[in-house]
DRENPA-3360 file (N, C-alpha, C; in nm, 2 decimals, always signed):
BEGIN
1 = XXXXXXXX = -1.47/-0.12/-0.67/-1.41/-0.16/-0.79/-1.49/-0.29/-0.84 ~ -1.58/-0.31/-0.93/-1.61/-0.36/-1.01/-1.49/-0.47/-1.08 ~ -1.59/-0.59/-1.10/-1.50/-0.72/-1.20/-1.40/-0.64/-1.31 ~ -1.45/-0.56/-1.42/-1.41/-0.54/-1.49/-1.31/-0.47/-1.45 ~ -1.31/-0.35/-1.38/-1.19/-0.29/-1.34/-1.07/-0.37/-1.23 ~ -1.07/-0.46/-1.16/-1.04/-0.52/-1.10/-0.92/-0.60/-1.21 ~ -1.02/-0.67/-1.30/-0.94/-0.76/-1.41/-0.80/-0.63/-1.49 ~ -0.84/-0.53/-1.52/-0.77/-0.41/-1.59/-0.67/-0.41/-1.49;
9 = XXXXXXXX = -0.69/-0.38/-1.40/-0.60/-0.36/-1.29/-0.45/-0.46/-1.26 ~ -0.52/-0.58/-1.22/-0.44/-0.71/-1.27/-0.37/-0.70/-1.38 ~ -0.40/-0.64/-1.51/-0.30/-0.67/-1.63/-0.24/-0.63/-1.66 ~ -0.25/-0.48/-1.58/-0.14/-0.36/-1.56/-0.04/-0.36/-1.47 ~ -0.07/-0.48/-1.39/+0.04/-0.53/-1.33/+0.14/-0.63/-1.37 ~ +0.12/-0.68/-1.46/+0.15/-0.80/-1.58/+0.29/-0.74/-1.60 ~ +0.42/-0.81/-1.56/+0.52/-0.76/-1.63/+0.62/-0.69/-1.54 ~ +0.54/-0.63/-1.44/+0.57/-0.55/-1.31/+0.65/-0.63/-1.21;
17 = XXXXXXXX = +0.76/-0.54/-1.09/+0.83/-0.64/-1.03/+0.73/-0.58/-0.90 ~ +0.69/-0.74/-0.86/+0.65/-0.73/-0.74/+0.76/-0.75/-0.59 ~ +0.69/-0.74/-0.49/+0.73/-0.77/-0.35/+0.64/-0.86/-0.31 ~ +0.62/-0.97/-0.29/+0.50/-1.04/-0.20/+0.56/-1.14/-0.07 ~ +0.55/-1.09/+0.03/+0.54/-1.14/+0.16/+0.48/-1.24/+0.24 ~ +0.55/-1.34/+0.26/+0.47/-1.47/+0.29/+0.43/-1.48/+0.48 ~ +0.38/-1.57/+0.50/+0.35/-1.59/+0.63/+0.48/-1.65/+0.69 ~ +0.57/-1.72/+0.63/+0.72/-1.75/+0.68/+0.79/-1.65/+0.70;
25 = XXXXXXXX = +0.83/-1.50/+0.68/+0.87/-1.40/+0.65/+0.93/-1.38/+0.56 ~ +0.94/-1.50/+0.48/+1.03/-1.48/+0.37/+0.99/-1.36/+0.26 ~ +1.02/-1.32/+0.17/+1.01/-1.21/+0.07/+1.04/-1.23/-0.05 ~ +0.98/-1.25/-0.16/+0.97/-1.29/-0.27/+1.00/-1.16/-0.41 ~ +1.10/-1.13/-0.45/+1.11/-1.02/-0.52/+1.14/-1.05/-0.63 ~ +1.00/-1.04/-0.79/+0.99/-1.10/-0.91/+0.89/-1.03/-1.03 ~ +0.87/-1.05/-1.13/+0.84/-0.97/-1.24/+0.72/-1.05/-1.23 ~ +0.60/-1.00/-1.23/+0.48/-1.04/-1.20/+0.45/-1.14/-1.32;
33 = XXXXXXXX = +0.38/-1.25/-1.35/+0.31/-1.29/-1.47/+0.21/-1.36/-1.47 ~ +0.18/-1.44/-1.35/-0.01/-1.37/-1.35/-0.01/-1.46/-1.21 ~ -0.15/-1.48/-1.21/-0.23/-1.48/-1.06/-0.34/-1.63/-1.11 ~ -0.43/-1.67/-1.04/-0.56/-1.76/-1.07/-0.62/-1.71/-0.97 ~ -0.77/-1.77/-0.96/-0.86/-1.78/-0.85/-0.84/-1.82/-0.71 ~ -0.71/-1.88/-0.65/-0.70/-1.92/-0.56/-0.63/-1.84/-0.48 ~ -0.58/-1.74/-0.57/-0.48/-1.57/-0.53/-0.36/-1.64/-0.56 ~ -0.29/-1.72/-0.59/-0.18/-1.79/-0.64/-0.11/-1.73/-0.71;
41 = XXXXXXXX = +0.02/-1.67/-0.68/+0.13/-1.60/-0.75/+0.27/-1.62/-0.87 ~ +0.24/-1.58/-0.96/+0.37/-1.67/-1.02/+0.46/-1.53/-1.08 ~ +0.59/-1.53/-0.99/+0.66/-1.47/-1.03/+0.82/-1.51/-1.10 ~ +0.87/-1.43/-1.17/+0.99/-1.50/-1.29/+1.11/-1.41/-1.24 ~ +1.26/-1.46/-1.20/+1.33/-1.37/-1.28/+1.32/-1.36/-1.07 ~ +1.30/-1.44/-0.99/+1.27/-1.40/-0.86/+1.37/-1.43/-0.77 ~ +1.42/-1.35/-0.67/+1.46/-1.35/-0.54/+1.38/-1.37/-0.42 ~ +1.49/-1.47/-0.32/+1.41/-1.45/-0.20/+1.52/-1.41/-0.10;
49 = XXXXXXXX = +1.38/-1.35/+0.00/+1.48/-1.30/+0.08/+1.43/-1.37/+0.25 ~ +1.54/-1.38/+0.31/+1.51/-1.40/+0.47/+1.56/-1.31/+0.59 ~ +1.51/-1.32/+0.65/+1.57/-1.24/+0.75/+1.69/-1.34/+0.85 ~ +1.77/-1.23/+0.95/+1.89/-1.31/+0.99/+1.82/-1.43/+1.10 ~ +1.91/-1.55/+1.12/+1.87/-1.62/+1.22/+1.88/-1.54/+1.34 ~ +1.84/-1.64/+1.43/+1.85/-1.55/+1.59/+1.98/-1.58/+1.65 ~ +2.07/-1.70/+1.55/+2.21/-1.70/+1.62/+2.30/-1.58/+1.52 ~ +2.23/-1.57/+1.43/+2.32/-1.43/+1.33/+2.34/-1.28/+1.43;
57 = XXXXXXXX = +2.23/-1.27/+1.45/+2.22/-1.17/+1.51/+2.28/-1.16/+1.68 ~ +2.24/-1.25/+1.75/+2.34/-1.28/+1.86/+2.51/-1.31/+1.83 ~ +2.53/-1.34/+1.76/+2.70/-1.34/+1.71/+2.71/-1.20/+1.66 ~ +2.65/-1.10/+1.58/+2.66/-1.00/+1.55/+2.68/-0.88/+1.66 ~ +2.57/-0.93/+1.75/+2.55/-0.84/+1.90/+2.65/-0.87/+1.95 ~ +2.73/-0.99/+1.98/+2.84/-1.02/+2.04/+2.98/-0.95/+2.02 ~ +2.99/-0.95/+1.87/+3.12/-0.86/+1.81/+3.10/-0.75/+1.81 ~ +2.98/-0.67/+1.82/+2.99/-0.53/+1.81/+2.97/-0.49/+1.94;
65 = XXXXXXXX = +2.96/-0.55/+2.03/+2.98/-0.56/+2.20/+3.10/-0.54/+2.26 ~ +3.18/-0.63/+2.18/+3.36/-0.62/+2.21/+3.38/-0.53/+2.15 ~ +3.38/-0.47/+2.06/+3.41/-0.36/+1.97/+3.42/-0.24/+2.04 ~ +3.26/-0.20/+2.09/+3.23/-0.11/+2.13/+3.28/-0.03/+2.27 ~ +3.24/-0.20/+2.38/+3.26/-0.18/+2.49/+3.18/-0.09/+2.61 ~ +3.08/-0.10/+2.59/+3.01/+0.05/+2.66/+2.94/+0.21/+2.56 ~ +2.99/+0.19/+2.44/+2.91/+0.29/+2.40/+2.81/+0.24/+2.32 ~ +2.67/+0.31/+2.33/+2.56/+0.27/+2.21/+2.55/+0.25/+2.08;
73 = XXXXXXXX = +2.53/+0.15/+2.05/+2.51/+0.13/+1.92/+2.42/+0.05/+1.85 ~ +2.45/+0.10/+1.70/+2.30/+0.02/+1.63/+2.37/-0.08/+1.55 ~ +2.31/-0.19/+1.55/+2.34/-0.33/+1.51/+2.25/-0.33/+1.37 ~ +2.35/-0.38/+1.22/+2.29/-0.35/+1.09/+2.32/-0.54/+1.06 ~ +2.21/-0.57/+1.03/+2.27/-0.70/+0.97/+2.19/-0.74/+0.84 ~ +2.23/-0.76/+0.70/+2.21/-0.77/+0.64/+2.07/-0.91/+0.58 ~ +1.95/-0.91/+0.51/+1.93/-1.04/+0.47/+1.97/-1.10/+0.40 ~ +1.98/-1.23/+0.42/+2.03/-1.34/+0.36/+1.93/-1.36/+0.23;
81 = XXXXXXXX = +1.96/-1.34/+0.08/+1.90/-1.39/-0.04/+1.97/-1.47/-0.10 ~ +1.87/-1.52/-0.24/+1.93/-1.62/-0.28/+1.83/-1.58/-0.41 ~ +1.90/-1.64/-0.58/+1.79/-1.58/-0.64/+1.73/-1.79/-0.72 ~ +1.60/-1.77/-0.76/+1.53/-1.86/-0.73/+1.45/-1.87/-0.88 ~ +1.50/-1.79/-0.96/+1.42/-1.79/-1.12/+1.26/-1.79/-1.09 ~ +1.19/-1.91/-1.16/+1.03/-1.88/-1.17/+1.01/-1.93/-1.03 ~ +0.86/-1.88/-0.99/+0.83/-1.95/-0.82/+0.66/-1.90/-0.85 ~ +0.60/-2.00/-0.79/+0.45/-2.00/-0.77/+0.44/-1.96/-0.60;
89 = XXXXXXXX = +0.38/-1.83/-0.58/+0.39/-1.80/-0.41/+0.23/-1.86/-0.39 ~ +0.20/-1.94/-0.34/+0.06/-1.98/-0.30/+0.00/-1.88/-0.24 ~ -0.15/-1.86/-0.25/-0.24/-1.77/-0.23/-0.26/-1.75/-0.07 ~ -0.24/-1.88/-0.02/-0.29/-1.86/+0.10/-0.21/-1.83/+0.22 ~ -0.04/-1.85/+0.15/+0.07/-1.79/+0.24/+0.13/-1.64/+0.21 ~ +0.01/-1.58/+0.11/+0.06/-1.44/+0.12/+0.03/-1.30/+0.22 ~ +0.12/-1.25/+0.28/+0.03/-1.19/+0.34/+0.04/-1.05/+0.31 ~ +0.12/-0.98/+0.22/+0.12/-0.85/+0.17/+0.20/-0.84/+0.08;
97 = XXXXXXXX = +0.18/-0.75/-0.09/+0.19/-0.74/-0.21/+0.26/-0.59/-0.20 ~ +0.33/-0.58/-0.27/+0.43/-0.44/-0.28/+0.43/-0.43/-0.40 ~ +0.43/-0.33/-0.48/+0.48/-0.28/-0.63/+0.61/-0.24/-0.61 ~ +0.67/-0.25/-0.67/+0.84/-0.16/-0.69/+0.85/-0.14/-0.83 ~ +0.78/+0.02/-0.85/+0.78/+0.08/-1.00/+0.81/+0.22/-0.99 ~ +0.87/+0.27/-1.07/+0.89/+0.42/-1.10/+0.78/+0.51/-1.11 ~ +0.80/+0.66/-1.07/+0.65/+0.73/-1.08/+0.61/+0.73/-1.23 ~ +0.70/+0.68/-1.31/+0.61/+0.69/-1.42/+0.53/+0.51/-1.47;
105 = XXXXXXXX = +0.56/+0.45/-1.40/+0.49/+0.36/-1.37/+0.36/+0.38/-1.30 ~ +0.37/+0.45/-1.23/+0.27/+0.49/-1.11/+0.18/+0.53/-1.21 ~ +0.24/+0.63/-1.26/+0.12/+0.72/-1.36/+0.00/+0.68/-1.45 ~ +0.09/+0.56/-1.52/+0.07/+0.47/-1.62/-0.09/+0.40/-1.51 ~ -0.07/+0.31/-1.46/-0.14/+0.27/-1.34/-0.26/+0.33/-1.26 ~ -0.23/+0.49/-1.25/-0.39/+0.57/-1.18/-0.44/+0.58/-1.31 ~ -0.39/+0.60/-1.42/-0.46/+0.65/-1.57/-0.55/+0.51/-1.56 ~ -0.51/+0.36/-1.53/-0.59/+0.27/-1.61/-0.72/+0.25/-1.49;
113 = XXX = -0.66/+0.29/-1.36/-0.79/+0.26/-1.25/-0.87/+0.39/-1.26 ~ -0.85/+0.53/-1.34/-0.97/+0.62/-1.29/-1.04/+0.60/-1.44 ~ -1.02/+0.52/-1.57/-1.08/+0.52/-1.70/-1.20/+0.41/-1.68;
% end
């Protein structure tokens, strides 16, 4: 991919709700509106998400322990969010980018990377 297609690429993401995943684990879910040189993220309109602590989950394990008593079971525990309006994700604590768009988003999107 070439500069030019690269930049097209980027501005068809413009507007889009991203996922971006940080090195904390935390989870950043927001309406893209742009990027710089340093890969620096600024998303609007954003949630974050965490996963449960290690005492959430051991108090969870504990009650569905008593509950159960002996039979197997799967332990569901929800993450903890919070919503957080505009946020700048720094470039250097991202470690993976998710789209969350409809297939006709999709569509929209292979049309602008194969022209």
């Amino acid at each position: 991919m070439d500069d030019n297609q690269a930049v097209e690429y980027l501005e068809s993401l413009i507007g889009q709700t991203l996922r971006v995943h940080a090195t904390d684990t935390r989870i950043f879910v927001g309406v893209f509106k742009c990027t710089d040189a340093a890969r620096n993220i600024i998303l609007a309109n954003t949630f974050e998400y965490r996963y449960p602590t290690t005492a959430a989950v051991r108090d969870a394990a504990l009650h569905s322990a008593l509950e159960s008593l002996g039979e197997t079971q799967y332990l569901k525990i929800n993450m903890t969010s919070r919503f957080i309006g505009l946020v700048v994700v720094p470039g250097q604590h991202i470690t993976r980018i998710e789209l969350e768009g409809t297939p006709q988003q999709s569509r929209v999107r292979e049309s602008v990377k194969t022209s």
